[in-house]
C-alpha positions in Angstrom: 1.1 -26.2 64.4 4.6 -27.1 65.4 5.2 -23.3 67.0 7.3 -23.3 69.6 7.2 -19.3 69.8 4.9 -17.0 70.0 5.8 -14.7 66.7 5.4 -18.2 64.6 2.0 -19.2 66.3 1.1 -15.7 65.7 2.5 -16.0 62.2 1.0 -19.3 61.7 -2.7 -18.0 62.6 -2.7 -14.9 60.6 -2.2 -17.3 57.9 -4.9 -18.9 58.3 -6.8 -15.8 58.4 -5.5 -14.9 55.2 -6.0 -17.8 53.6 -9.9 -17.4 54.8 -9.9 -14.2 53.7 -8.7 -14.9 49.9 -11.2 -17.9 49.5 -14.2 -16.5 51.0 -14.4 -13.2 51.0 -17.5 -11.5 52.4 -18.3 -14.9 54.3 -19.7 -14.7 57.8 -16.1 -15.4 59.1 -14.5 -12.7 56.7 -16.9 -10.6 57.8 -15.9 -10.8 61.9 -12.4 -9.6 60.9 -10.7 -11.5 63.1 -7.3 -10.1 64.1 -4.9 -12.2 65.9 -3.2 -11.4 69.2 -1.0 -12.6 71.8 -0.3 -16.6 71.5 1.7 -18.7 73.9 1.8 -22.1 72.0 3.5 -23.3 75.3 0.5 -22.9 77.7 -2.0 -23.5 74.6 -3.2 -20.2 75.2 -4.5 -17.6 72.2 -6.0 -14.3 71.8 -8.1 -13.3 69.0 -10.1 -10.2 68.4 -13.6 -9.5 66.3 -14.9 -6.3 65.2 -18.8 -6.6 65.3 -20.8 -4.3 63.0 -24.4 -3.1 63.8 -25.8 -5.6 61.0 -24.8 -8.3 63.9 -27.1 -6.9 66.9 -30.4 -7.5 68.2 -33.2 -5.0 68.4 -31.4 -4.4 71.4 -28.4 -3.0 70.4 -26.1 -5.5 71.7 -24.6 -8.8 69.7 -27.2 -11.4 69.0 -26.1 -14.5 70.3 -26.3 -16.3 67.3 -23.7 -14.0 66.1 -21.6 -14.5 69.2 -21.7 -18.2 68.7 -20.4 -17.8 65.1 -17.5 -15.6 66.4 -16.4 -18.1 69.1 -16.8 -20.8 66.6 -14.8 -19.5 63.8 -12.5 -18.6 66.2 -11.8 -21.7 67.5 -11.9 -23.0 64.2 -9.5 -21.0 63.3 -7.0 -22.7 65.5 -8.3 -25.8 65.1 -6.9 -25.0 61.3 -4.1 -23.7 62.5 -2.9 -26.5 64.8 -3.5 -29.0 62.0 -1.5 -26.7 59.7 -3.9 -26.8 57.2 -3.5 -30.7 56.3 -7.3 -31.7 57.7 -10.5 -31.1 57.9 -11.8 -29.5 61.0 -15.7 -29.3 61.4 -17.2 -28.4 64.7 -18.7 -31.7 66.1 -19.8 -29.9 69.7 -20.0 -26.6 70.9 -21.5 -25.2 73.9 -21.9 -21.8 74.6 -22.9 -20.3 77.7 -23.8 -16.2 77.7 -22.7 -14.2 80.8 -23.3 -10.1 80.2 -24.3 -8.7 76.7 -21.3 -7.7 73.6 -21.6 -4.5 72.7 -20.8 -3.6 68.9 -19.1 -0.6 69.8 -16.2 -2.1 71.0 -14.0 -4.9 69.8 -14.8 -8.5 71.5 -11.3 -9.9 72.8 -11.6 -13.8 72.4 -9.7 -15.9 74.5 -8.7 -19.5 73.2 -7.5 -22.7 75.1 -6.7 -26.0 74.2 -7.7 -28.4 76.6 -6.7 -31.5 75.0 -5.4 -33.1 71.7 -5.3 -36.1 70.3 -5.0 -38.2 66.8 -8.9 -37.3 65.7 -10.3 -34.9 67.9 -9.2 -31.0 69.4 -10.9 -30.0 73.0 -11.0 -26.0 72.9 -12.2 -23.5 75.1 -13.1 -20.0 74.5 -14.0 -16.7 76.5 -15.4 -13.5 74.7 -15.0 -9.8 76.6 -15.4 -6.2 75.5 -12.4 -4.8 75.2 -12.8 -2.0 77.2 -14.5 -4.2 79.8 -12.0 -6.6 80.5 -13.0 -7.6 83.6 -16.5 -8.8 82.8 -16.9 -12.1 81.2 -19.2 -11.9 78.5 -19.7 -15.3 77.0 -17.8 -18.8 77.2 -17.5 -21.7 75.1 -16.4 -25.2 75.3 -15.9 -27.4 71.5 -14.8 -30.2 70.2 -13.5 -30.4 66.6 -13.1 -33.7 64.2 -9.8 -34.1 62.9 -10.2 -35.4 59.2 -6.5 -35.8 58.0 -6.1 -35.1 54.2 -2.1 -36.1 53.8 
């Protein structure tokens, strides 16, 4: 992504989003509805937001992790496709989640992204997850690494 402002790294990812949305629709990552938020290209720092539905909880009411893990991933894949523009592949080679307090499906999960490093064939991200009305409380957190496969 050669953003240098927010509204075109903002731009840039719901594009991506779109573009997820018209060639799989109803897939897992559709389904999180992932909106994008504030985006400072300049500090590698991105906010994205997920709307969980009950489907996604545990017989405890709160987000299943596995479900959690798919939100943080697609989200970081997300701008893994986004910083790439589109011209590679970006699978998810690594991730490591940790869980801190429970998601509740009630509210929207804010995601916080990061990009800890760069290079020619590899994309170090970092993730945090919160309840929005909770934003104090850090619910879950995520380090990745994603391939870089060029296709130009």
């Amino acid at each position: 992504m050669n953003a240098e402002n927010k509204a075109d790294a903002q731009q840039a990812l719901e594009e991506v989003l779109h573009l997820l949305h018209e060639k799989a629709p109803n897939s897992i990552g559709d389904r999180l509805h992932l909106q994008v938020g504030n985006c400072d290209p300049r500090a590698g720092d991105y906010t994205l937001y997920a709307q969980a539905e009950p489907w996604m909880c545990n017989p405890y009411g709160t987000l299943h992790g596995g479900m959690i893990s798919t939100m943080m991933d697609q989200a970081m894949g997300t701008l893994a496709t986004c910083l790439t523009e589109g011209r590679a592949l970006t699978p998810t080679v690594q991730l490591n989640l940790t869980f801190h307090h429970p998601l509740l499906p009630a509210q929207r999960t804010v995601l916080y992204l990061h990009i800890d490093a760069a290079t020619r064939t590899m994309l170090h991200l970092r993730a945090e997850a919160y309840n929005e009305q909770e934003p104090q409380k850090l619910c879950a957190s995520a380090t990745a690494i994603f391939y870089i496969k060029r296709m130009d």
